[in-house]
N, C-alpha and C positions, 0 to 999 in steps of 0.2 A: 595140471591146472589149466594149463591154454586151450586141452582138448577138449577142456568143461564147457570155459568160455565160448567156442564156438560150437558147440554142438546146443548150448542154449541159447545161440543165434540164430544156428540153423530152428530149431525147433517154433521159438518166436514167430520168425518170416511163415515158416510154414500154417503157425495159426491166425496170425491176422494178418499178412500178406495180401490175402483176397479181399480185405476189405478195404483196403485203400485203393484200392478198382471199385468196389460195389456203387460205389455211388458219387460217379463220374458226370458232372456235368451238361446239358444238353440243350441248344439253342437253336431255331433255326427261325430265318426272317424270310417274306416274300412282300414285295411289291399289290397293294390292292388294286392298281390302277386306276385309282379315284383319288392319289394326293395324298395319302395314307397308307405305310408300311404297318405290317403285323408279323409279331412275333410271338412262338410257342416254345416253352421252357418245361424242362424238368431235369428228371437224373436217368443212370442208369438201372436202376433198383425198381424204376419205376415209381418213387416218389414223387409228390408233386411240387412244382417250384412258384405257387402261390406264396407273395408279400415279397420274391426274390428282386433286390433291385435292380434298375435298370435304366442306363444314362447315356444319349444319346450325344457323341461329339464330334464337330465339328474336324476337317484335315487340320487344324493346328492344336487340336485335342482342346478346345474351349467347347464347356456345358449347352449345348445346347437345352436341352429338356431331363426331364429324369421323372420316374415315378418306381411303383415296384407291377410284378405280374399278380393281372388280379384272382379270382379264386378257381377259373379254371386254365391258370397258367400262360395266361398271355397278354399280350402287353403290343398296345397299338399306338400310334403317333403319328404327326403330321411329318412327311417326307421334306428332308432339308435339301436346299439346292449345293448344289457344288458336292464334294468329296465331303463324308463321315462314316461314323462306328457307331456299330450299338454294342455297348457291353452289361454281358448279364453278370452279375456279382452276389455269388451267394456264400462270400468267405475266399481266404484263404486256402489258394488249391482250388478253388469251384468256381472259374472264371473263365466264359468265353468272350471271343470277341468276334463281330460279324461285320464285314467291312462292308460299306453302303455298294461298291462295285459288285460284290459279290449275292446281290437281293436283287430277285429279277421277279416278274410278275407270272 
């Protein structure tokens, strides 16, 4: 019975295994140097991360702004002074986060 059990573990992992990879997450921000940060989202499946939201916070994690990406996946904003994040949020598991030091132009 136990060899049952795990061989219908093994079997399981092996058919949906790969898709809890498929569709992985994807954010990346740059600096417009005009006073305005832009950000491009999606997945790895190559779906697209239009209405995915997105909230920009402050280093003590207070809101600064939030909206979601618009329909070709990207999502712009006025650049805050000091230390923040922008996190992309599209669920449970499908969450980056992009530190403001780490957005250069």
């Amino acid at each position: 019975m136990r060899k049952g059990i795990i061989t219908l573990f093994l079997l399981a992992s092996l058919a949906f295994g790969g898709q809890a990879f498929a569709h992985t997450p994807l954010c990346d921000c740059f600096d417009n140097g005009d006073g305005t940060v832009s950000c491009e989202g999606g997945f790895s499946d190559g779906s697209s991360a239009s209405g995915v939201g997105m909230t920009v916070k402050d280093g003590s994690g207070n809101v600064l702004t939030q909206g979601s990406m618009n329909e070709y996946s990207e999502f712009t904003f006025d650049k805050p002074e000091g230390d923040y994040q922008v996190v992309f949020d599209a669920g449970e598991g499908h969450s980056v986060v992009v530190n403001g030091s780490d957005i250069v132009e």
